[in-house]
MARMIMAR-52699 format. One record per residue (C-alpha): residue number from 1; x, y, z; chain; residue in one letter. Coordinates in steps of 0.02 Angstrom, whole numbers. Example, Ala and Ser with C-alpha at 12.3 -4.5 7.8 and 13.67 -1.06 7.14 Angstrom:
BEGIN
+-----+--------+--------+--------+--------+---------+
| num |     xx |     yy |     zz | cadena | residuo |
+-----+--------+--------+--------+--------+---------+
|   1 |    615 |   -225 |    390 |      A |       A |
|   2 |    684 |    -53 |    357 |      A |       S |
+-----+--------+--------+--------+--------+---------+
***
This chain:
BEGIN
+-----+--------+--------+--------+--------+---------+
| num |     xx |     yy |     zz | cadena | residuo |
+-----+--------+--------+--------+--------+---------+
|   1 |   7311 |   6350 |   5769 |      A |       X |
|   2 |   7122 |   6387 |   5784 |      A |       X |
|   3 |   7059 |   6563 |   5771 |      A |       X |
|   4 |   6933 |   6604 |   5875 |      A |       X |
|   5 |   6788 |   6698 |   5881 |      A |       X |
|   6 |   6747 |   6841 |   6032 |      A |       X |
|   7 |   6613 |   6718 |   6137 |      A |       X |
|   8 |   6575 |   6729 |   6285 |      A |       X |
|   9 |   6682 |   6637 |   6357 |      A |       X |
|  10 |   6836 |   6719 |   6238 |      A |       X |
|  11 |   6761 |   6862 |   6307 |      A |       X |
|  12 |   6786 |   6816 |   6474 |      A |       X |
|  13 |   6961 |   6757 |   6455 |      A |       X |
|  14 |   7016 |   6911 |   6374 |      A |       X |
|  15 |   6936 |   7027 |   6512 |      A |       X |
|  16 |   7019 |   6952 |   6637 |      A |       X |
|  17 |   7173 |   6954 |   6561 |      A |       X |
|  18 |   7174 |   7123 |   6484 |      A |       X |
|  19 |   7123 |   7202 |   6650 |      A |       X |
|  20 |   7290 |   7145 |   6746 |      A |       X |
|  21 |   7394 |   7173 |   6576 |      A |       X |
|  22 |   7357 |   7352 |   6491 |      A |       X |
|  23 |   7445 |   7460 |   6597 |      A |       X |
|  24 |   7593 |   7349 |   6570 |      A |       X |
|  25 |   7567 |   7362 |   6412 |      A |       X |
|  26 |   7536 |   7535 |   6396 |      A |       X |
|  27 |   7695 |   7562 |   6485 |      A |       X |
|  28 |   7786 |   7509 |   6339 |      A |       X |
|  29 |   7680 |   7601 |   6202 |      A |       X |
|  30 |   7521 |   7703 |   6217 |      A |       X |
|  31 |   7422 |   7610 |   6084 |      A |       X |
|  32 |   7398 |   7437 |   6025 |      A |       X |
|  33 |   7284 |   7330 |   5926 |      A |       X |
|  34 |   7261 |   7138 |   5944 |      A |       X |
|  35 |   7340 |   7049 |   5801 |      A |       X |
|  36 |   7293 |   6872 |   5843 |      A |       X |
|  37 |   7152 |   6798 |   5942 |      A |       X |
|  38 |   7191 |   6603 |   5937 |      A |       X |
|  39 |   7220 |   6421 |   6024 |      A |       X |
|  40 |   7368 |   6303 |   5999 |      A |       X |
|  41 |   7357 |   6122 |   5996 |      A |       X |
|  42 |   7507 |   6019 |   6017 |      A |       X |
|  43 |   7467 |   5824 |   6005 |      A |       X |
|  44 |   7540 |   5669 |   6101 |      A |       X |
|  45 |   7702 |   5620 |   5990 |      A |       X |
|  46 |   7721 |   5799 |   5918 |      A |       X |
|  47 |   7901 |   5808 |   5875 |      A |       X |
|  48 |   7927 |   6002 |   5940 |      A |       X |
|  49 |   7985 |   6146 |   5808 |      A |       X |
|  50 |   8139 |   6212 |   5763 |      A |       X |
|  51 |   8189 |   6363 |   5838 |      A |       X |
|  52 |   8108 |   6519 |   5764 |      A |       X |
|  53 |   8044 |   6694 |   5775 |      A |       X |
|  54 |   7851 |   6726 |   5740 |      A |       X |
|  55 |   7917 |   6915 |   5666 |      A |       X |
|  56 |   8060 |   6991 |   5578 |      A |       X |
|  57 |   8194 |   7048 |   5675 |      A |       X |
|  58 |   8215 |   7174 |   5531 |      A |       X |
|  59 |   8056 |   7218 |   5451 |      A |       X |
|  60 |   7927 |   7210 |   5612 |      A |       X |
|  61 |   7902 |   7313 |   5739 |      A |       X |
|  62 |   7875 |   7243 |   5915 |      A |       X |
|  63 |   7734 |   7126 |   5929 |      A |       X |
|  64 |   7692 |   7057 |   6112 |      A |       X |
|  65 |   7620 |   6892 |   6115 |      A |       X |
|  66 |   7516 |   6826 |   6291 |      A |       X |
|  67 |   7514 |   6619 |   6318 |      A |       X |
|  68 |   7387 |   6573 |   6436 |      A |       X |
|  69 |   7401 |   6373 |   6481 |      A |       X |
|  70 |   7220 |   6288 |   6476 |      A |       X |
|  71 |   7294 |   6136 |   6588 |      A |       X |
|  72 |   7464 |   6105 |   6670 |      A |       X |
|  73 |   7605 |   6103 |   6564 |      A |       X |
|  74 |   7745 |   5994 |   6624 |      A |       X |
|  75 |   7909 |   5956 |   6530 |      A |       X |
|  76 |   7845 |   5815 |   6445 |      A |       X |
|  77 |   7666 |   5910 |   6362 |      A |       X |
|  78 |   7793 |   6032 |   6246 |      A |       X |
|  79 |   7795 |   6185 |   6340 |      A |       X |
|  80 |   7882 |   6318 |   6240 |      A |       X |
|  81 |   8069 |   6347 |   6248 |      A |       X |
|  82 |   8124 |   6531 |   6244 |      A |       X |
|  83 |   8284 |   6585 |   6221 |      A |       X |
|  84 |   8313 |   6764 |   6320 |      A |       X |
|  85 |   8344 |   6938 |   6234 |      A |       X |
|  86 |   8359 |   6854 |   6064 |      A |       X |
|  87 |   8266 |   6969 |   5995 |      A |       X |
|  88 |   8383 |   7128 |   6032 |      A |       X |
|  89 |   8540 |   7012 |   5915 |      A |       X |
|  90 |   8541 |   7055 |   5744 |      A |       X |
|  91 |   8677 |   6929 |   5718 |      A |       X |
|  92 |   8595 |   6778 |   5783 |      A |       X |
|  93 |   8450 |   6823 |   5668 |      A |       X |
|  94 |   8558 |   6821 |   5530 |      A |       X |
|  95 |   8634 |   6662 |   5558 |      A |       X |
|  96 |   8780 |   6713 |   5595 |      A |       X |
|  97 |   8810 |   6643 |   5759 |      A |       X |
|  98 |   8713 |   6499 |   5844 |      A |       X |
|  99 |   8567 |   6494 |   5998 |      A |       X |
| 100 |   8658 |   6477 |   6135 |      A |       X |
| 101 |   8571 |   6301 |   6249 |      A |       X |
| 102 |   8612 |   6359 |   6411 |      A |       X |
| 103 |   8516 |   6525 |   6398 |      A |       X |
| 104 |   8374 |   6436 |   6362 |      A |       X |
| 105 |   8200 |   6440 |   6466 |      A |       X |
| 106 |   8072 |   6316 |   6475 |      A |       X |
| 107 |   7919 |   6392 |   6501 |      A |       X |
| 108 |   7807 |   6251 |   6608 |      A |       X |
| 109 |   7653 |   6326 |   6673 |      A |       X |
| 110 |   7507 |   6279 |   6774 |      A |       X |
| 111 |   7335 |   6320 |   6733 |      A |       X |
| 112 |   7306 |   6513 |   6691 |      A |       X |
| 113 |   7474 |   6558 |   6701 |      A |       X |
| 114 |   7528 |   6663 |   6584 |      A |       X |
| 115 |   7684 |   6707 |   6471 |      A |       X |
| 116 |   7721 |   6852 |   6387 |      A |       X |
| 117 |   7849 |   6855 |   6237 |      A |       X |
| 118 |   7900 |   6972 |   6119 |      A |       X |
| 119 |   7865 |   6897 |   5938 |      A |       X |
| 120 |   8032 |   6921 |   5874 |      A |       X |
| 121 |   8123 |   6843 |   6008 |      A |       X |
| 122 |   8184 |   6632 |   5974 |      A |       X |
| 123 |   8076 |   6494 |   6029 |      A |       X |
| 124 |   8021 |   6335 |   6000 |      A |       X |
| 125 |   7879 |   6192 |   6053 |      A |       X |
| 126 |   7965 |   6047 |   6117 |      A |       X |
| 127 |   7921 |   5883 |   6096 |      A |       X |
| 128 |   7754 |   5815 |   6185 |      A |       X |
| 129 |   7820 |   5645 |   6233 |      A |       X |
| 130 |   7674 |   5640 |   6346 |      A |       X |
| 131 |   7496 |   5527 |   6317 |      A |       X |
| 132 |   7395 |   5705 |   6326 |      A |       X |
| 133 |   7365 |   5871 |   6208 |      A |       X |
| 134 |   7448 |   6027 |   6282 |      A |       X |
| 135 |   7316 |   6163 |   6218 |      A |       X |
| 136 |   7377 |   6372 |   6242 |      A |       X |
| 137 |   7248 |   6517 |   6224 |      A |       X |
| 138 |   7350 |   6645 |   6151 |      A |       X |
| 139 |   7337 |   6840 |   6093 |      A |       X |
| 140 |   7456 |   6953 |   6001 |      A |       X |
| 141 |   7442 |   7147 |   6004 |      A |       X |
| 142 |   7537 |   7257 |   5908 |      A |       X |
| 143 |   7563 |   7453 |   5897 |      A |       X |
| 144 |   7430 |   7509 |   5752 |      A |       X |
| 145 |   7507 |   7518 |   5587 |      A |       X |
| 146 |   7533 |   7399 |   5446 |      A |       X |
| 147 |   7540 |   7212 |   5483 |      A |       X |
| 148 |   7688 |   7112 |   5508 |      A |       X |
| 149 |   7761 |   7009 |   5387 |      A |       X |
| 150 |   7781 |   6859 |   5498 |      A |       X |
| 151 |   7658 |   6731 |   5551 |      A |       X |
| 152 |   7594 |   6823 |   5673 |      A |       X |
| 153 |   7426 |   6857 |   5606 |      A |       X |
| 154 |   7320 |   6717 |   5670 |      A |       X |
| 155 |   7156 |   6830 |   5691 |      A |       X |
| 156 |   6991 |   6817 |   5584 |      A |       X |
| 157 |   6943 |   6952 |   5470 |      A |       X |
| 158 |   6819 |   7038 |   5523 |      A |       X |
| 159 |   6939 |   7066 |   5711 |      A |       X |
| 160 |   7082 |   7142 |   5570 |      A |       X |
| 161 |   7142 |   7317 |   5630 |      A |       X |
| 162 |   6996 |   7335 |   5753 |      A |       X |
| 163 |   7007 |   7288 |   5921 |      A |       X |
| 164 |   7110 |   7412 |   6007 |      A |       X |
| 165 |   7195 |   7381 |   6214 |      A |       X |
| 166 |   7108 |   7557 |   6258 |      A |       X |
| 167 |   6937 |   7506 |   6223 |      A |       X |
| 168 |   6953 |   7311 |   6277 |      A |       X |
| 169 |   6814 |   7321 |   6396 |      A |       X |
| 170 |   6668 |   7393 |   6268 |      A |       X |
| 171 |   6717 |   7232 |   6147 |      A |       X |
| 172 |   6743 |   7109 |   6265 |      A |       X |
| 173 |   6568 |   7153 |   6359 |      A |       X |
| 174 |   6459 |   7155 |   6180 |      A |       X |
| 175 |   6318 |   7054 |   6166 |      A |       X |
| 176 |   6393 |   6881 |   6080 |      A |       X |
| 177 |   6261 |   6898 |   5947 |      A |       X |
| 178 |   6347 |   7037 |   5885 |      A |       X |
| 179 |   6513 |   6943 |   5865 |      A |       X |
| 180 |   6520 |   6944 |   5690 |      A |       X |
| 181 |   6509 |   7119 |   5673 |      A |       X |
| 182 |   6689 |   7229 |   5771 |      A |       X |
| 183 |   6674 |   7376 |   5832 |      A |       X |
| 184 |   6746 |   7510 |   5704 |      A |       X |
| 185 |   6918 |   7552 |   5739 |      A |       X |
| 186 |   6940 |   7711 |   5853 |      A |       X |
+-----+--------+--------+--------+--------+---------+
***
């Protein structure tokens, strides 16, 4: 995974994104912070993951992750396979009872589609068996507090624990020179 940094065109991709998603978002909870700014590359020949959780299902709180496809993504570029409300079963997360296949979702996309996922739910990459790189633009937000044990913190330092959903369009409209330095948290 690459983090990125807020240019322009980061910029642009997050205010178009952010200005369909927040009151979705802000449905759910009143507050939330980004927690990852990043791109995934998956190569020709990748092998896919095992299926995983990028959170605790017992020590994080909910973290809401947004996948934006770069390209097409057909079956055989590795589009992610979620597995539905796995994140509300305690005993699956456990190990105490196996994924169930036939609940599974594969999530092909076409270019800017979006998926949203809560962090602590199952997934996986499948396998690229295809001659091209399947690349993702993702962000993560969670409610303000401490960060989540999980691998779920693909952000650069200086974005830590200060770019917050209710001010999204001051940050995402600054002048790129002043990238380095994040607004202070509000």
């Amino acid at each position: 995974d690459l983090k990125l940094r807020l240019s322009k065109q980061v910029q642009t991709a997050l205010a178009l994104i952010l200005g369909r998603l927040q009151r979705a978002f802000e449905c759910l909870r009143p507050s939330w912070q980004l927690t990852e700014l990043a791109a995934m590359c998956t190569f020709p020949g990748d092998p896919g993951q095992p299926v995983h959780a990028d959170t605790s299902h017992v020590y994080d709180q909910q973290v809401l992750t947004v996948f934006v496809a770069l390209h097409d993504i057909s079956p055989e570029r590795g589009p992610t396979k979620m597995y539905p409300r796995t994140h509300l079963d305690g005993e699956l997360h456990l190990g105490l009872k196996e994924v169930d296949e036939r609940s599974a979702v594969l999530c092909t996309m076409l270019c800017g589609d979006c998926v949203i996922m809560d962090s602590r739910l199952l997934h996986c990459g499948t396998a690229n068996t295809s001659s091209l790189h399947r690349f993702l633009f993702y962000t993560s937000w969670m409610p303000p507090a401490r960060r989540s044990r999980g691998s779920t913190n693909t952000i650069l330092p200086q974005y830590e624990e200060r770019l917050y959903l209710r001010n999204w369009p001051e940050w995402t409209s600054r002048d790129a020179t002043e990238e380095d330095s994040a607004p202070s948290p509000s």
